[in-house]
C-alpha positions in Angstrom: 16.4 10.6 1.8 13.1 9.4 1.4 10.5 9.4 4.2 6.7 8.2 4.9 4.0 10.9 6.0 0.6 11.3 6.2 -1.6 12.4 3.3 -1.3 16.2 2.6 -2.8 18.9 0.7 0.5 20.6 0.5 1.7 18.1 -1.9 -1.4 18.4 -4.9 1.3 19.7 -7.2 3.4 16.5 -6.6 0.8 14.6 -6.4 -0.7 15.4 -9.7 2.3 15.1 -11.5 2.7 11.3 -9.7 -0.3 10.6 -11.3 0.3 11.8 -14.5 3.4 9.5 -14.8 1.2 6.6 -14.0 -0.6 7.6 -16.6 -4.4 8.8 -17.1 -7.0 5.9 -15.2 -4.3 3.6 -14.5 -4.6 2.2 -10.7 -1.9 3.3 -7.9 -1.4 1.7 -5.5 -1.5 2.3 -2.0 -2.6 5.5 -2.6 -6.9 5.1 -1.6 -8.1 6.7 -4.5 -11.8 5.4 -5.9 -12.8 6.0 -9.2 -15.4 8.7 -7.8 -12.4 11.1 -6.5 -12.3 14.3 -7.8 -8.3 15.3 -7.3 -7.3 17.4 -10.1 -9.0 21.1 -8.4 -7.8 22.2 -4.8 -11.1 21.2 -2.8 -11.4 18.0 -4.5 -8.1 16.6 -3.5 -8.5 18.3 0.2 -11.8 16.1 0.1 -10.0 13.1 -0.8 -7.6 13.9 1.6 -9.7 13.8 4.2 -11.9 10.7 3.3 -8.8 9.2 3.6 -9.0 10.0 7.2 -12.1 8.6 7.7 -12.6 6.2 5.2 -14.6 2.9 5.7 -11.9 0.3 6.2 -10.0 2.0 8.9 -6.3 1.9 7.5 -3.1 4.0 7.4 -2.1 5.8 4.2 1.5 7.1 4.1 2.9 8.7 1.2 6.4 8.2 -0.1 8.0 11.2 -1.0 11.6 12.5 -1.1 11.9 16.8 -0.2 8.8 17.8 -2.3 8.2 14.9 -4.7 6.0 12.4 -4.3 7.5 9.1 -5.5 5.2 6.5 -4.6 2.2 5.4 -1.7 1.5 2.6 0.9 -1.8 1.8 2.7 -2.1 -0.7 5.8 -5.6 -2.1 6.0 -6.3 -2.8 9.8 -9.3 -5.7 8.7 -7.8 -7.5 5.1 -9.5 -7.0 2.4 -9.4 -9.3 -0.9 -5.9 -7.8 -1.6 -4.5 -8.6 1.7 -3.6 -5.9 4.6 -1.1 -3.9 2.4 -1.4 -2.3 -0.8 1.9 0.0 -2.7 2.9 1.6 -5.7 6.3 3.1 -6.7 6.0 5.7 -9.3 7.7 4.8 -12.5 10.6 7.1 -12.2 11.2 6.0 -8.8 11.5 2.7 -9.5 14.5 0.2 -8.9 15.9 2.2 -5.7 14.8 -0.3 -3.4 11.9 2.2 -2.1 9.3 -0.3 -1.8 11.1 -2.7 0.2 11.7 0.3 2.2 8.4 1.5 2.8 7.5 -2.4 3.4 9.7 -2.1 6.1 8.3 0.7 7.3 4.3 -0.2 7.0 5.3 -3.5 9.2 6.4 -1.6 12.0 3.0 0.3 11.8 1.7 -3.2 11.6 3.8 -4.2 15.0 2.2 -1.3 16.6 -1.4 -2.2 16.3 -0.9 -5.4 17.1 -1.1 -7.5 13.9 0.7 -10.7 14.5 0.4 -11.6 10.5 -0.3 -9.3 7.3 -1.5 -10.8 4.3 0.1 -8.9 0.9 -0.9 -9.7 -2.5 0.5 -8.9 -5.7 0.1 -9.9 -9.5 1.0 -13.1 -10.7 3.6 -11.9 -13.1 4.9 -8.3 -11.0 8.5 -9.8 -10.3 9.4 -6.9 -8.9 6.8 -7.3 -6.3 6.9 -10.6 -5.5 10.5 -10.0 -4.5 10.1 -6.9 -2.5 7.7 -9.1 -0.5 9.9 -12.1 -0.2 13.0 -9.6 1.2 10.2 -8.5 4.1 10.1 -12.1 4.9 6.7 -12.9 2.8 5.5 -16.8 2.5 3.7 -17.3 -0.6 0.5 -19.1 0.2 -0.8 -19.7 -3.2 -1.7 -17.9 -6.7 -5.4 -17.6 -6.7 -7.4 -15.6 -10.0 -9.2 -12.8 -9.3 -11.2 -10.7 -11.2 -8.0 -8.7 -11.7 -6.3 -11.6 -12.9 -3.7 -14.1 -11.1 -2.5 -12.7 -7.6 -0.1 -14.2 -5.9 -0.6 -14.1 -1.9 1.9 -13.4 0.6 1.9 -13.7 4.5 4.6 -12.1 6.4 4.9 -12.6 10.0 5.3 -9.4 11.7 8.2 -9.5 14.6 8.0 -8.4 17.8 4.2 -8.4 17.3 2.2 -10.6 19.5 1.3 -14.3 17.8 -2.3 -14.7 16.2 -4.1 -17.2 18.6 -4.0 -20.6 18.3 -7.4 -20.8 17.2 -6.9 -18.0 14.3 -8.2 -18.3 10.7 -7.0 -16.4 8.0 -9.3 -14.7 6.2 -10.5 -16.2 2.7 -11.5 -13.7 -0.1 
């Protein structure tokens, strides 16, 4: 059964072999991880760990993993930045479980708890997949804007239970 849980060092096996599935330089996800990370030797992953902690948008990184595996990640942004609140990746072995609607479901109870009335999610134009994960969490496509990564599509799901943005509230505009 899978389960979200704070970064770890214990996992840099797992984690490496994640990444290696995604495939050398190619982005993940929800995962944090800036071009300037050193993971692949022991103290440079416990250092990215760490920053992760501590890092300059203040936001919650949870891993997805199942027993020892690492199968995918999910970050919630407190503040939005131009990709939205929420950020994931599934690994590509993992995919097609239903783990990032899952983990979707998860982050927004996060979300409840600080407060966040509204996320915003983004996700490429053409990700299918993703668009649909969002839509099952209740995601209301505000428009398709291009970016320099291409088309995104953006999302807003209304978190329930969480207290209503004010009246007077603006979403942000990237």
């Amino acid at each position: 059964m899978p389960e979200l849980i704070p970064p770890t060092v214990r996992l840099h096996a797992a984690w490496l072999e994640a990444r290696d599935e995604w495939g050398p330089g190619v982005h993940e996800d929800g995962f944090g991880i800036e071009p300037s990370d050193e993971v692949d030797s022991p103290a440079g992953f416990a250092a990215w760990v760490a920053r992760l902690d501590v890092g300059r948008v203040r936001c919650t990184y949870r891993w997805i993993v199942e027993g020892d595996r690492v199968l995918g990640a999910i970050a919630l942004r407190h503040e939005p930045n131009d990709f939205g609140h929420i950020g994931y990746g599934i690994r590509p072995s993992a995919r097609r479980r239903g783990l990032a609607t899952w983990a979707l479901g998860r982050i927004l109870d996060e979300a409840r708890s600080l407060g966040l009335g509204r996320v915003l999610i983004a996700c490429a134009a053409d990700n299918v997949a993703s668009a649909r994960t969002i839509e099952r969490q209740g995601g209301v496509l505000e428009d398709v804007r291009e970016t320099e990564h291409g088309a995104m599509r953006r999302y807003w799901i209304t978190v329930q239970g969480a207290p209503s943005p004010p009246a007077s509230y603006c979403a942000p505009n990237p």
